[in-house]
C-alpha atoms as a printed R data frame, in Angstrom:
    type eleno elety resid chain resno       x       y       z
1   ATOM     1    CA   UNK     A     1   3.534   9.507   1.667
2   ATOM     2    CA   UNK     A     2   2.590   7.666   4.983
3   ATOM     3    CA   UNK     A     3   5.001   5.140   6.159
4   ATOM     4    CA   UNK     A     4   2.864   2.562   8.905
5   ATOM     5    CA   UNK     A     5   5.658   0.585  10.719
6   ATOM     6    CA   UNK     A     6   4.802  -3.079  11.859
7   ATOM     7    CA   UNK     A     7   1.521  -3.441   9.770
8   ATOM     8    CA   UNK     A     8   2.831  -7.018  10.021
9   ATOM     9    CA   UNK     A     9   4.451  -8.215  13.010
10  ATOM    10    CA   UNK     A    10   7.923 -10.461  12.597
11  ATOM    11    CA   UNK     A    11   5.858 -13.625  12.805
12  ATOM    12    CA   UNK     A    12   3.416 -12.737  10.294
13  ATOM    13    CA   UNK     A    13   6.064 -11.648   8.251
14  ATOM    14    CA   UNK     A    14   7.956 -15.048   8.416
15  ATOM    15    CA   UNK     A    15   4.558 -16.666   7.923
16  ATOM    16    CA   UNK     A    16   4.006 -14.872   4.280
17  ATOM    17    CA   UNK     A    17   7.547 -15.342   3.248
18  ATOM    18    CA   UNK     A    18   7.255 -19.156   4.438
19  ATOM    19    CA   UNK     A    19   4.120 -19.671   2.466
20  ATOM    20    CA   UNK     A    20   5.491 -17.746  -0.589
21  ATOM    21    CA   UNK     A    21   8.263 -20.001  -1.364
22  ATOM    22    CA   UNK     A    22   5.472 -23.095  -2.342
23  ATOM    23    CA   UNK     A    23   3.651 -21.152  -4.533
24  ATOM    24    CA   UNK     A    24   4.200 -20.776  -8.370
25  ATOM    25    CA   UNK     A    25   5.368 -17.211 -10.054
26  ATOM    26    CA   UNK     A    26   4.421 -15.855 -13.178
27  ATOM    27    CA   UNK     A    27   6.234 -13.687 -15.274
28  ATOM    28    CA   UNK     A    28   5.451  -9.992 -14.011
29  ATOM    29    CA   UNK     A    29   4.626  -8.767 -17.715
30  ATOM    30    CA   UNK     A    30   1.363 -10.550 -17.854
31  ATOM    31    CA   UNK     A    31  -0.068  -8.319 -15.153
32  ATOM    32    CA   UNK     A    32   1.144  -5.136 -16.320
33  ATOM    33    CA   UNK     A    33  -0.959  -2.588 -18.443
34  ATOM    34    CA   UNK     A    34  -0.313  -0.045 -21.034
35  ATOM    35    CA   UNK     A    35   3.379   1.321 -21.432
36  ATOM    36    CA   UNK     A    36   3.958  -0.084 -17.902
37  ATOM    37    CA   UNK     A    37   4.745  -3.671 -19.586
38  ATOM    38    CA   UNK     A    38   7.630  -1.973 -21.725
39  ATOM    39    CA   UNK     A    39   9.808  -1.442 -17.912
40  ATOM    40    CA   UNK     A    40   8.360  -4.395 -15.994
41  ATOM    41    CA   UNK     A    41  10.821  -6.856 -14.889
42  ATOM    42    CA   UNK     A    42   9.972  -8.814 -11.895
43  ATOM    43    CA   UNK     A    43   8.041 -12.071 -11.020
44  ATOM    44    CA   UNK     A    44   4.535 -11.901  -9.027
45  ATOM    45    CA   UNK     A    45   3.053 -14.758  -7.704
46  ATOM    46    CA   UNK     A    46  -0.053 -16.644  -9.244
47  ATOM    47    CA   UNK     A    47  -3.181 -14.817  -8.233
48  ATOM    48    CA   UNK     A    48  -5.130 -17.779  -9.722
49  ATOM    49    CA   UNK     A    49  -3.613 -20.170  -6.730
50  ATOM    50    CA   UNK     A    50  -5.921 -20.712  -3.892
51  ATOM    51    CA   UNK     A    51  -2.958 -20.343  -1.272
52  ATOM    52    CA   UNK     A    52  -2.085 -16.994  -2.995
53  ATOM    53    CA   UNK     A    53  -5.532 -16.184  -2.329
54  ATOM    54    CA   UNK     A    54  -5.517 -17.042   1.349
55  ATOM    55    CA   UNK     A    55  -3.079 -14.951   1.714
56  ATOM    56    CA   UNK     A    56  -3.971 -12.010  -0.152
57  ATOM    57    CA   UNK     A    57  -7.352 -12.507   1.981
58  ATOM    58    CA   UNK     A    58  -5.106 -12.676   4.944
59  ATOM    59    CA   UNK     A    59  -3.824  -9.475   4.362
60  ATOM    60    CA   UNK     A    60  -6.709  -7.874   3.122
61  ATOM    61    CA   UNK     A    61  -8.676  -8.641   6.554
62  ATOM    62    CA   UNK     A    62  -5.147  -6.913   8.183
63  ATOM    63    CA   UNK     A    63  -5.635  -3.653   6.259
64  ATOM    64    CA   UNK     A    64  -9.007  -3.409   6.430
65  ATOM    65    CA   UNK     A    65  -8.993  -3.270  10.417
66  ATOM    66    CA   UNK     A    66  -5.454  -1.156  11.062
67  ATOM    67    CA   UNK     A    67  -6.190   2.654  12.196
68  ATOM    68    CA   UNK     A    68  -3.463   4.046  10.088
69  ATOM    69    CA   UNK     A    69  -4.621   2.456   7.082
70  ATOM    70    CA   UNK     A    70  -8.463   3.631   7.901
71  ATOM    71    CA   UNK     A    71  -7.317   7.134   9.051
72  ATOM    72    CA   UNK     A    72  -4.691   7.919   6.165
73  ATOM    73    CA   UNK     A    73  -6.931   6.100   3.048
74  ATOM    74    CA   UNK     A    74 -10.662   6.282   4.316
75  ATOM    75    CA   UNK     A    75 -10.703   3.083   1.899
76  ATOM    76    CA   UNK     A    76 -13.830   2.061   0.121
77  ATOM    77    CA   UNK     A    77 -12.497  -0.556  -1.680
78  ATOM    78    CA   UNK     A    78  -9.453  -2.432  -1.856
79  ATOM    79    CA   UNK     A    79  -7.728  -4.664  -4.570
80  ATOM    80    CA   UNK     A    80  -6.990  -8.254  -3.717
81  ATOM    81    CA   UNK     A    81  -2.999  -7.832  -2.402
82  ATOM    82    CA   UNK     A    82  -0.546  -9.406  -5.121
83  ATOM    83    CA   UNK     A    83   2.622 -10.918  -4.182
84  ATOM    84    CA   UNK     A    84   5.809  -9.994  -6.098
85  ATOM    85    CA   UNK     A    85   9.343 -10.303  -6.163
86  ATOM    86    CA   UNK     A    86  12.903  -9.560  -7.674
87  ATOM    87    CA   UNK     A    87  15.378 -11.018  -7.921
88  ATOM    88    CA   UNK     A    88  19.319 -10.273  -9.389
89  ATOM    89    CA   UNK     A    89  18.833  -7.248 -12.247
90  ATOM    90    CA   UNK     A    90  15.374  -7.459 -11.491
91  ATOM    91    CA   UNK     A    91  13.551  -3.978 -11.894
92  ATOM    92    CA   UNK     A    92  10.437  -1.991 -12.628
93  ATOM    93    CA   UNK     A    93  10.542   1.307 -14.067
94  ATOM    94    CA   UNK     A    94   9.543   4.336 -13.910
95  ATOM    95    CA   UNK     A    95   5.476   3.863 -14.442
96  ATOM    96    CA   UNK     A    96   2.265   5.127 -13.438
97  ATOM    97    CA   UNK     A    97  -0.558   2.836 -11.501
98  ATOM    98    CA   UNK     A    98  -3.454   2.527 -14.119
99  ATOM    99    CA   UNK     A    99  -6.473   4.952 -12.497
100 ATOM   100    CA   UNK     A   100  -8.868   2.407 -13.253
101 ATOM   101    CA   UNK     A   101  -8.644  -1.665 -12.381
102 ATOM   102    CA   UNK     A   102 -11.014  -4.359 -12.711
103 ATOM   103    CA   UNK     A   103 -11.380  -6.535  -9.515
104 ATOM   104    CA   UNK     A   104 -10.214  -9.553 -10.085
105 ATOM   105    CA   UNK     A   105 -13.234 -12.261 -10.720
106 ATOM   106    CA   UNK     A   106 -15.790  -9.869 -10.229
107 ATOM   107    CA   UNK     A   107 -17.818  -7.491 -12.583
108 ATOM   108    CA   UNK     A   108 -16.627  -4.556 -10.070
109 ATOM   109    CA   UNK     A   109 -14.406  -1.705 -10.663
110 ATOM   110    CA   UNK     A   110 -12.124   0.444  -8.434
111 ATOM   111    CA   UNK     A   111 -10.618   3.888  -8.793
112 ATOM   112    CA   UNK     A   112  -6.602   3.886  -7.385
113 ATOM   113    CA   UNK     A   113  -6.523   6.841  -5.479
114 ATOM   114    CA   UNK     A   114  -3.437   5.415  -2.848
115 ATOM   115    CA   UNK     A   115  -1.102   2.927  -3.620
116 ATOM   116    CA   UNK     A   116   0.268   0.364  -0.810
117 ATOM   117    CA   UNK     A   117   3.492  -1.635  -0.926
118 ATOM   118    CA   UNK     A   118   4.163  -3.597   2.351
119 ATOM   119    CA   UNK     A   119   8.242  -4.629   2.594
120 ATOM   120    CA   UNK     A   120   8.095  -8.601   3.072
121 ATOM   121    CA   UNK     A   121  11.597  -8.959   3.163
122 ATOM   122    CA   UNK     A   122  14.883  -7.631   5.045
123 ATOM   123    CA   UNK     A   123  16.354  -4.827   3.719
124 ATOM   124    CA   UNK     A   124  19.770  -6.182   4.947
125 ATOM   125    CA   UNK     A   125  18.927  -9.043   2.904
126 ATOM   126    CA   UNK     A   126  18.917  -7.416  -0.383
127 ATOM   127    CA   UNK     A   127  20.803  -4.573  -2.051
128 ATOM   128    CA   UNK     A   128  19.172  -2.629  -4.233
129 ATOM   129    CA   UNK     A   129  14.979  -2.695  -4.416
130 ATOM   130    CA   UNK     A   130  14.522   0.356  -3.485
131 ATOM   131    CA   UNK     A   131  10.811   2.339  -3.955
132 ATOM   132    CA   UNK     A   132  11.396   5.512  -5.820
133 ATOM   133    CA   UNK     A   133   8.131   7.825  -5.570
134 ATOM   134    CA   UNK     A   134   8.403  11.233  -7.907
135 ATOM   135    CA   UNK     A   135   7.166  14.545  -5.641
136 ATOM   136    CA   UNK     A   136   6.853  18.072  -5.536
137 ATOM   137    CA   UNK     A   137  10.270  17.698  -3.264
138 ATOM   138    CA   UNK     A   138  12.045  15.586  -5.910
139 ATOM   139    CA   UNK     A   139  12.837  11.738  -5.576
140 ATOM   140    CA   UNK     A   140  12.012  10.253  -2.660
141 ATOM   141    CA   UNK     A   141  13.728   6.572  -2.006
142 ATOM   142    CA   UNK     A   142  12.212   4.057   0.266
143 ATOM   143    CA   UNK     A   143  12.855   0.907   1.701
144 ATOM   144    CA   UNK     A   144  11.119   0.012   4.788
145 ATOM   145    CA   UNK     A   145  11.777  -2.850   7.412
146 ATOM   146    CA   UNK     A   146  10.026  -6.194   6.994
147 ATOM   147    CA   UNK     A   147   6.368  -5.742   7.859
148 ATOM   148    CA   UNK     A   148   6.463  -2.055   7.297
149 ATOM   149    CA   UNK     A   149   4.294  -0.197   4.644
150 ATOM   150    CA   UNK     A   150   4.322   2.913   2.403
151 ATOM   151    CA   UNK     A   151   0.966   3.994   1.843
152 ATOM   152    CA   UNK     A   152   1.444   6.876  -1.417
153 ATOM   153    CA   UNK     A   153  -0.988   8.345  -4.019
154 ATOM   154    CA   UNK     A   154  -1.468   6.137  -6.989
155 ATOM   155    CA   UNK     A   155  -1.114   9.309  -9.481
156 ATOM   156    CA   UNK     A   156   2.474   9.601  -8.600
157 ATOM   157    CA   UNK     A   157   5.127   8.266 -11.238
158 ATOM   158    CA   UNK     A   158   7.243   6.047  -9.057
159 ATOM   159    CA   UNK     A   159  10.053   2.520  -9.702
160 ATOM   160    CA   UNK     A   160  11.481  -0.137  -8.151
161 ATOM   161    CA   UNK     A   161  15.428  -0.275  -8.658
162 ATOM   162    CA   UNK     A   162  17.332  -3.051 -10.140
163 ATOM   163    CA   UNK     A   163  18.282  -5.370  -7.206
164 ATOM   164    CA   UNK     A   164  21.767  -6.101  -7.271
165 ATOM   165    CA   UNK     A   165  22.039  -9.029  -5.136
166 ATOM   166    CA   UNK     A   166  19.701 -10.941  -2.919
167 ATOM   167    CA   UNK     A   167  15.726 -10.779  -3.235
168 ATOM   168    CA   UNK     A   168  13.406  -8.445  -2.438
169 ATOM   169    CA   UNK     A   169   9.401  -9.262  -1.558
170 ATOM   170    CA   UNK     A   170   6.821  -7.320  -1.335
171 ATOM   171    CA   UNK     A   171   2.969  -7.168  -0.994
172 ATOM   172    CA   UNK     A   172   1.664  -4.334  -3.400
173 ATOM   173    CA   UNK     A   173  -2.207  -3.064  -3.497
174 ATOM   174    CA   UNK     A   174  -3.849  -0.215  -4.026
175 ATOM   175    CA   UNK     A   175  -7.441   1.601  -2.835
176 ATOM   176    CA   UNK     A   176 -10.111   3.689  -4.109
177 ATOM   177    CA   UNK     A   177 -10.965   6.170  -1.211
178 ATOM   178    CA   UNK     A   178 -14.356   7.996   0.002
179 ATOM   179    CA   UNK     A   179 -13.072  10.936  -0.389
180 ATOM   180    CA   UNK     A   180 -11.107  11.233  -3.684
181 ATOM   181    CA   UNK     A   181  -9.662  14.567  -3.152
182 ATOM   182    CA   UNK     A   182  -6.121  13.681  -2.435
183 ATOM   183    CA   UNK     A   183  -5.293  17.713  -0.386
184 ATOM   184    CA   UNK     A   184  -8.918  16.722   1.432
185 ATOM   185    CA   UNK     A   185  -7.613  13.154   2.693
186 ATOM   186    CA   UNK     A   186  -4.721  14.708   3.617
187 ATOM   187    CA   UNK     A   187  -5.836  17.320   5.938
188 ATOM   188    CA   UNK     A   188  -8.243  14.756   7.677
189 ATOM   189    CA   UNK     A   189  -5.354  12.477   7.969
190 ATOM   190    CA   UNK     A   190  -3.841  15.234   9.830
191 ATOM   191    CA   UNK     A   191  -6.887  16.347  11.615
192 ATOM   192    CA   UNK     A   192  -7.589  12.695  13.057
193 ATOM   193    CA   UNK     A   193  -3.834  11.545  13.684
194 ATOM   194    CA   UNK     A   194  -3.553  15.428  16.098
195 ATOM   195    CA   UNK     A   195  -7.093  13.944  17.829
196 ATOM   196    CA   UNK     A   196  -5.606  10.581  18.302
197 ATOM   197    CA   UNK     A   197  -2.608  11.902  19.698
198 ATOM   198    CA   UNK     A   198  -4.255  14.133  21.938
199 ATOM   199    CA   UNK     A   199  -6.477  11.068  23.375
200 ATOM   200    CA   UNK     A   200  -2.979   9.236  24.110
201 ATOM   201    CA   UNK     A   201  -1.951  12.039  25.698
202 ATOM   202    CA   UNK     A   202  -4.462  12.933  27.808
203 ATOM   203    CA   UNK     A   203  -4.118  16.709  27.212
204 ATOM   204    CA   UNK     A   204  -7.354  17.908  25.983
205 ATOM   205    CA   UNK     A   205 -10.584  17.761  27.803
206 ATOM   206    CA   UNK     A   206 -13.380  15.889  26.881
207 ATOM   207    CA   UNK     A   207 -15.300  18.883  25.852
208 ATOM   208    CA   UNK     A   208 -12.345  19.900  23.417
209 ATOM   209    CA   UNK     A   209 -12.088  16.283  21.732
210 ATOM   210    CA   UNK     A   210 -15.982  16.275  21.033
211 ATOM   211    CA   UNK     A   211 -15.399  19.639  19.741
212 ATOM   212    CA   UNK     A   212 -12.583  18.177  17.468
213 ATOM   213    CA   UNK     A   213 -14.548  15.126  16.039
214 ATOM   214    CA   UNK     A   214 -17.655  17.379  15.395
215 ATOM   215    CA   UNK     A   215 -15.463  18.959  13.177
216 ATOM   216    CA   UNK     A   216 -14.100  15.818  11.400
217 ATOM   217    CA   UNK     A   217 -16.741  13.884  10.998
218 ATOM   218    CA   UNK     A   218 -18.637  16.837   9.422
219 ATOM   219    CA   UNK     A   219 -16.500  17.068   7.277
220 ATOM   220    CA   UNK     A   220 -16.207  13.450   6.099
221 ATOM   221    CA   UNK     A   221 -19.625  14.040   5.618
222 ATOM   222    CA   UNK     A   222 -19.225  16.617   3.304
223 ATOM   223    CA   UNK     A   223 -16.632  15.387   1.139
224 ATOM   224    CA   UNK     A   224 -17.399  11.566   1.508
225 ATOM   225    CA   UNK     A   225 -18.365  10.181  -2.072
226 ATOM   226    CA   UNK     A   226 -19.876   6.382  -1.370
């Protein structure tokens, strides 16, 4: 799990949540596939609404252009962002993502290999909400700051707990990555944040660093599936 603080800065953040609040929600159920239905409980904004669409576009353009994001995913394709939100008793529980979703409008299909939610709301705002991911390390709870993001593999079983007073928004998506291998993408997450950190740093030569991204982008080459 990769947690990207300030994917969204605070006025970005107020700009979603402002444009949010004029546009219709749909019952959460209709969107949900397979058992997933059966613990669904939440609304999620109209994907069919052209000023949902902005915005999901909005975001899209965000993701598809933020380092972490590139470096942690190595996204090939990404599913429109939906909007949804809880309120009071609200839930969703314990499900998996489906492994294969259509793209909405479009004959295309993607694979979910890493799952995204970005927090849209503050979690002093809300109690409650929180995003429970199943591990090898047991439960892990999460709830980030507004504009902050939890970037997770889509195979893990994972919920949202019943909110218990206030409401909670969020931004959810997920990605099909080049290199599908999720131990892979992990070491060349690792590999590429320790090069990026060393650049910041200034504390390897330039003869080391071309050293290091010989060996990374070999081996994105190897394992890259396009």
């Amino acid at each position: 799990m990769i947690v990207i603080d300030n994917l969204l800065s605070a006025n970005e953040v107020e700009q979603f949540v402002e444009a949010l609040a004029l546009v219709p929600f749909n019952d959460g159920k209709e969107t949900a596939m397979g058992m997933a239905a059966g613990v669904k409980n939440n609304g999620q904004a109209d994907a069919q609404n052209k000023q949902v669409q902005q915005l999901a576009n909005h975001l899209l353009s965000i993701l598809g252009s933020h380092p972490k994001v590139v470096s942690a995913a190595l996204p090939q394709r990404i599913f429109p962002p939906c909007f949804n939100r809880y309120s009071e008793s609200q839930t969703y529980g314990y499900h998996v993502d489906a492994a294969i979703m259509r793209i909405p409008n479009t004959p295309d299909v993607l694979r979910s290999d890493m799952s995204m939610t970005v927090f849209l709301s503050d979690p002093d705002s809300y109690e409650g909400g929180e995003l429970v991911i199943q591990t090898g390390f047991g439960e892990q709870s999460i709830k980030c700051a507004a504009g902050s993001a939890i970037l997770y593999p889509s195979s893990s079983l994972h919920k949202v707990t019943p909110v218990t007073k206030g409401e909670r928004m969020a931004a959810i998506t997920w990605m099909q990555s080049m290199v599908s291998d999720q131990h892979i993408r992990e070491t060349l997450y690792q590999l590429d944040q320790s090069i990026q950190s060393l650049i910041a740093n200034e504390s390897a030569t330039r003869e080391e660093l071309d050293q290091l991204h010989h060996v990374y982008h070999n081996l994105i080459r190897k394992f890259t599936q396009l």
